[in-house]
C-alpha positions as CSV (number, residue, x, y, z in Angstrom):
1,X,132.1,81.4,-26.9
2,X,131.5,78.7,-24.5
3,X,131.8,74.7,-23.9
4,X,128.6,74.5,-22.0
5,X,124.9,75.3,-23.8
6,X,123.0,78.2,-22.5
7,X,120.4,75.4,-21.5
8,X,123.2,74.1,-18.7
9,X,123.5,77.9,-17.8
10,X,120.2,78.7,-17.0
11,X,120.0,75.8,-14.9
12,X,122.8,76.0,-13.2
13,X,122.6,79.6,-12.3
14,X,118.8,78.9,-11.1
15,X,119.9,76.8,-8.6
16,X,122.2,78.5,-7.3
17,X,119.8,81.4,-6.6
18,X,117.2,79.0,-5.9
19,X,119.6,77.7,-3.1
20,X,120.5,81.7,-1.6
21,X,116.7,82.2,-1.5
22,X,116.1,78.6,0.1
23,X,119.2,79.0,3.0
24,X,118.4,83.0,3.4
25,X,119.8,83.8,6.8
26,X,117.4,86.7,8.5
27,X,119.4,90.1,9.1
28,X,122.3,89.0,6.9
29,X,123.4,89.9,3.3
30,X,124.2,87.3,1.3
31,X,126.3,86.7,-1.6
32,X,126.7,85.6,-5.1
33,X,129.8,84.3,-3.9
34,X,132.3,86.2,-6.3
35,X,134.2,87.2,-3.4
36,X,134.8,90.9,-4.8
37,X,133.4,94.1,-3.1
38,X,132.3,95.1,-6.4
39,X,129.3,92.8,-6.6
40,X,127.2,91.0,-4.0
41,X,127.8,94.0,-2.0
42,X,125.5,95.3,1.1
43,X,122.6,97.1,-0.4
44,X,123.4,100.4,2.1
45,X,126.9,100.0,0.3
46,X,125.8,100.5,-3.0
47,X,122.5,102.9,-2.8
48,X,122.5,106.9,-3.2
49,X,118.6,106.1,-3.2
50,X,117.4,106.0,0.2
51,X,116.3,102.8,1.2
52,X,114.1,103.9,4.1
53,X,112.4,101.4,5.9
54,X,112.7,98.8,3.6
55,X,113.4,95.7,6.3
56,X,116.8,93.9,6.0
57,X,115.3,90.4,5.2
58,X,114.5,92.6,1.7
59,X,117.6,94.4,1.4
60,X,119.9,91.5,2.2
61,X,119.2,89.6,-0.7
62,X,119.5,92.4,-2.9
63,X,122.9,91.0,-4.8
64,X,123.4,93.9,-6.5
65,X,126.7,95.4,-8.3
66,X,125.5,99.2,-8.0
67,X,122.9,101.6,-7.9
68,X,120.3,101.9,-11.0
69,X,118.3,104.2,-9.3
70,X,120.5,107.3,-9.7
71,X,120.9,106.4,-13.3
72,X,117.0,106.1,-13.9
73,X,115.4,109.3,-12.8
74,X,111.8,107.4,-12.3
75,X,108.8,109.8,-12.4
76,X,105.5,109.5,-10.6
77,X,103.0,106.9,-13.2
78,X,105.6,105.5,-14.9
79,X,106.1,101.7,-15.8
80,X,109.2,100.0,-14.8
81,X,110.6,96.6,-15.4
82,X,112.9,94.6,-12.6
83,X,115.1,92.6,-15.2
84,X,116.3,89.7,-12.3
85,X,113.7,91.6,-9.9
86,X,115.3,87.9,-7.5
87,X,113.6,89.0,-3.6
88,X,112.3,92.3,-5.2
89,X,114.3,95.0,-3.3
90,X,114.6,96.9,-6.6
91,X,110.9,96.9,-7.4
92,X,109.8,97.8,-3.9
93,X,112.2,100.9,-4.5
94,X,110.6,102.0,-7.8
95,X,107.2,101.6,-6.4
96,X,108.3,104.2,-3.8
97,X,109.5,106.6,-6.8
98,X,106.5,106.0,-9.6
99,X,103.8,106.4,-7.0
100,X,100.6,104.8,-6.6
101,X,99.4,105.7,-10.3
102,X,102.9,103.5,-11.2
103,X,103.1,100.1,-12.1
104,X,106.4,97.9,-11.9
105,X,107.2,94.7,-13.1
106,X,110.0,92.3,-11.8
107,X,110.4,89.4,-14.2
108,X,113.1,86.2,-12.6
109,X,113.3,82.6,-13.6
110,X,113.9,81.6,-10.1
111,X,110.8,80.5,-8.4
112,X,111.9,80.5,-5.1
113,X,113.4,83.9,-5.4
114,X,109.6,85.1,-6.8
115,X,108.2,83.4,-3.8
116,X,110.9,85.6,-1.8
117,X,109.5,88.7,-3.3
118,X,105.9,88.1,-3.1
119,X,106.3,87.6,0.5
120,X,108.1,90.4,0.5
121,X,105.1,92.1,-1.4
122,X,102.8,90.9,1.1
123,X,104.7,92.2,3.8
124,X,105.2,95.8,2.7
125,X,101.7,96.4,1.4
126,X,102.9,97.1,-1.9
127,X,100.3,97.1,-4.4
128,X,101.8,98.4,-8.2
129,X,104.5,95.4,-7.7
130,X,104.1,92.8,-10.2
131,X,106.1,89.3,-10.2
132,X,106.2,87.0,-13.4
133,X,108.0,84.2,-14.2
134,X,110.2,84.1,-17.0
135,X,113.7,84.2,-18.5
136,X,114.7,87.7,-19.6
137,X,116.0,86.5,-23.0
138,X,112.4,86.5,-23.6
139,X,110.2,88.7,-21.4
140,X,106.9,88.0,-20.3
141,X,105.8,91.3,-21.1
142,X,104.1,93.0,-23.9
143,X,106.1,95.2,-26.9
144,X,106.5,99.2,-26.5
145,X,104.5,98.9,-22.9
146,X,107.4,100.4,-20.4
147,X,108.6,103.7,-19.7
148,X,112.0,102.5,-17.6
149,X,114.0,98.8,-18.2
150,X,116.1,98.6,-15.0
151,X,118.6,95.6,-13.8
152,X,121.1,95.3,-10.9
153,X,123.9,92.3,-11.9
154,X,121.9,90.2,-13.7
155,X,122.6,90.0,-17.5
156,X,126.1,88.9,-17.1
157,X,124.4,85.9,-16.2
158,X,122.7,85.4,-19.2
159,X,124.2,83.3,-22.0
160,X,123.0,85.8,-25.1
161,X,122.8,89.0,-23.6
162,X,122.1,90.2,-27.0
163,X,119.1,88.7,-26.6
164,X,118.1,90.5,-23.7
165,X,118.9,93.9,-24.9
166,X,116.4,92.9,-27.7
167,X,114.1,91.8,-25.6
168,X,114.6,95.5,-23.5
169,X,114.5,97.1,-26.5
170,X,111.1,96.1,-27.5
171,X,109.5,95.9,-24.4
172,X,110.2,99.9,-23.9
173,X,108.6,102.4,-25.2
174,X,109.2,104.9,-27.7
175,X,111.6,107.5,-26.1
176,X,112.1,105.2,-22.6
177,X,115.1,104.2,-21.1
178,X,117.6,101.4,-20.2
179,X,119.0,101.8,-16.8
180,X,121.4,99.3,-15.6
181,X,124.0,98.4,-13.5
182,X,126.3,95.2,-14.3
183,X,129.6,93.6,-14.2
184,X,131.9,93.7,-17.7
185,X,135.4,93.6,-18.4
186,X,138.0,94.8,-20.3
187,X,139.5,91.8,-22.3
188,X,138.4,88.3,-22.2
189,X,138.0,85.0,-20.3
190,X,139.7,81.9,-22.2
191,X,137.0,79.6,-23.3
192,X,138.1,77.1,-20.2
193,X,137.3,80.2,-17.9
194,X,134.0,80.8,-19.8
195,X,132.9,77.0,-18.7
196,X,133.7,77.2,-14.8
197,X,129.4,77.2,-14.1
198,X,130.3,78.6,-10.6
199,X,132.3,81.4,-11.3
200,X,129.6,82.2,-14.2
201,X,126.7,82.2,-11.7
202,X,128.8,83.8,-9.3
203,X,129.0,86.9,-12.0
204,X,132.3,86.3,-12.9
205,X,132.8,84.5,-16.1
206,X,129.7,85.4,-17.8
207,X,130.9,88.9,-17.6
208,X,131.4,90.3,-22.0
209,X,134.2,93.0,-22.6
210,X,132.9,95.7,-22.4
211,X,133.6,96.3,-26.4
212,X,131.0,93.5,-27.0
213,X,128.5,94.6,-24.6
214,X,128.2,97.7,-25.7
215,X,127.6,96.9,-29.4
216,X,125.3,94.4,-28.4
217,X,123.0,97.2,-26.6
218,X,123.5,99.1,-30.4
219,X,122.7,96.5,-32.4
220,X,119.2,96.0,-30.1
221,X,118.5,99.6,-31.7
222,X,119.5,102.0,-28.5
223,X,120.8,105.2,-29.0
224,X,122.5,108.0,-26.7
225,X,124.4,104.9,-25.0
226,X,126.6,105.6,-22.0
227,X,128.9,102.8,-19.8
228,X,130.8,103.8,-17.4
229,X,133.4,102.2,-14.6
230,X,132.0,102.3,-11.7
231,X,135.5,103.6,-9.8
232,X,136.2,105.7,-12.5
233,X,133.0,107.5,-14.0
234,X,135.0,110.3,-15.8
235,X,135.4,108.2,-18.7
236,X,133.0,107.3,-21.3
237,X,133.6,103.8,-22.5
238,X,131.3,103.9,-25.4
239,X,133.9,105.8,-26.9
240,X,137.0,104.0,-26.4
241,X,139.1,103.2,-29.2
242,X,141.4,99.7,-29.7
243,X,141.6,97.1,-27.7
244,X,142.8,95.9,-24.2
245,X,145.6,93.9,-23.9
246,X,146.4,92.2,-20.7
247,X,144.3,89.7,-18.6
248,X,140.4,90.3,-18.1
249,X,139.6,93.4,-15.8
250,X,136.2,92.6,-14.2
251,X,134.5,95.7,-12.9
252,X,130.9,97.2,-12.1
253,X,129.6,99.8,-14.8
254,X,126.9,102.3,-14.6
255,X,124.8,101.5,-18.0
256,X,122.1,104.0,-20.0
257,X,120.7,103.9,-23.0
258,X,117.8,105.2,-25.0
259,X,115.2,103.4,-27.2
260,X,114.8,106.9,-30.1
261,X,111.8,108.1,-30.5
262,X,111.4,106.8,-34.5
C-alpha cells in the first residue's frame, strides 16, 4: 500500500532514469543512488558472465543488483526479453549467448535510456537486439513468443509487480523461464516509507517482502520457483515459514521460475 498512485510512480521513476541517461559521464558507473553495494553496483562487480569487450559507456550504465545470466542458461536461437533493458548492457550480453539465429528484446519506458541503447546498438554492430517502448506492466510483445524473461533491478520499481509477473508469464512460452535478479526484503516499509518517490526510484522503497513477491510470481501461474539472498544462497526462501519481525532487511535475490508446460 501506498499514498502516491502508480501514475506519480511511473513518472517519477522515468525521470529520474531519463536524467542518469541525459548527465551520463563517459568511463564512469553510475548510480541509482541507493547508496548500498548491493544495487547500482559496477557491472565487473556483479557478472560471472564475461563481459568481454563490451565498452564501459555500455557497462556503466548497467544499474544492476546482480547477475541474471548465471541464472538463465541462454541457448543459441533462443528469444529473450530485457525487462528494463535502460542502455542495453543486458541485451547486448544475450545476443552474445543466443547467437545470430537469436532474437532479444529489451522493452523500457524511458526514452532517453532507449536512445542510450540504440546508440549503443549502433555501435556494437549488434543486429538480433530489439528496443521497444513500453511499461513492463504491459509488454509490447506478443503472448507465448519468448523462450527466456530476464531483468536486472527493475520490478521493484514498478508499482504492481503482480502485474508484471503476469505480463512475464504470458509473454513466455510454454516450458520457458523467468530469470531475474532484484532487490526484496524481509518485513515491510511503513506506508510513509512507501511514499518517499526518491528512495522508490532509487530501489529502495519499492522493494515487496519477499513473502509477497514470491506469491505474486505463483499467482502469475509459475511453477519450480526459487529466490534466493544473494549473500546467502544456501537458503531457499520460497520455502520459509512465518514471518519476520524486526525492521525491513533490503537485500539482492537471485530469482527463477518456470512457466509449466500445460
Amino acid at each position: 500500500m501506498t499514498l502516491i498512485a502508480p501514475e506519480q510512480i511511473h513518472e517519477f521513476v522515468r525521470d529520474r532514469y531519463g536524467q542518469i541517461a541525459e548527465t551520463y559521464v563517459p568511463n564512469q558507473a553510475a548510480s541509482c543512488g541507493c547508496g548500498d553495494d548491493d544495487c547500482c553496483s559496477p557491472a565487473a562487480n556483479l557478472y560471472e558472465t564475461d563481459l568481454g569487450n563490451l565498452p564501459t559507456d555500455v557497462t556503466g550504465l548497467s544499474l544492476g543488483c546482480g547477475d541474471p545470466f548465471t541464472l538463465a542458461g541462454l541457448e543459441a536461437g533462443q528469444t529473450v526479453l530485457d525487462l528494463g533493458s535502460g542502455a542495453g548492457m543486458d541485451c547486448f550480453l544475450a545476443a552474445r549467448q543466443v547467437g545470430p539465429t537469436g532474437q532479444v528484446i529489451g522493452v523500457d519506458m524511458t526514452p532517453a535510456m532507449l536512445a542510450k541503447a540504440e546508440q549503443n546498438k549502433a555501435r556494437l554492430g549488434v543486429t538480433q537486439v530489439e528496443f521497444r517502448l513500453g511499461q513492463i506492466e504491459e509488454l509490447p510483445v506478443a503472448s507465448d513468443t519468448v523462450d527466456v524473461v530476464i531483468s536486472n533491478c527493475v520490478i521493484n520499481l514498478s508499482p504492481d509487480k503482480a502485474a508484471v509477473f503476469r505480463e512475464a508469464f504470458r509473454v513466455l512460452l510454454p516450458g520457458g523461464r523467468l530469470a531475474v535478479s532484484d532487490m526484496v526484503t524481509q518485513g515491510y516499509f511503513t506506508i510513509e516509507q512507501r511514499a518517499d518517490l526518491p528512495s522508490w526510484a532509487a530501489c529502495i522503497s519499492g522493494a515487496e517482502d519477499v513473502r509477497d513477491y514470491i506469491a505474486a510470481i505463483r499467482a502469475a501461474g509459475f511453477s519450480d520457483i526459487s529466490v534466493r539472498d544473494k549473500f546467502n544462497p544456501a537458503v531457499e526462501l520460497a520455502e520459509l515459514a512465518g514471518h519476520y519481525i524486526g525492521s525491513p532487511r533490503l537485500f539482492s535475490t537471485a530469482v527463477t521460475a518456470v512457466k509449466p508446460l500445460v
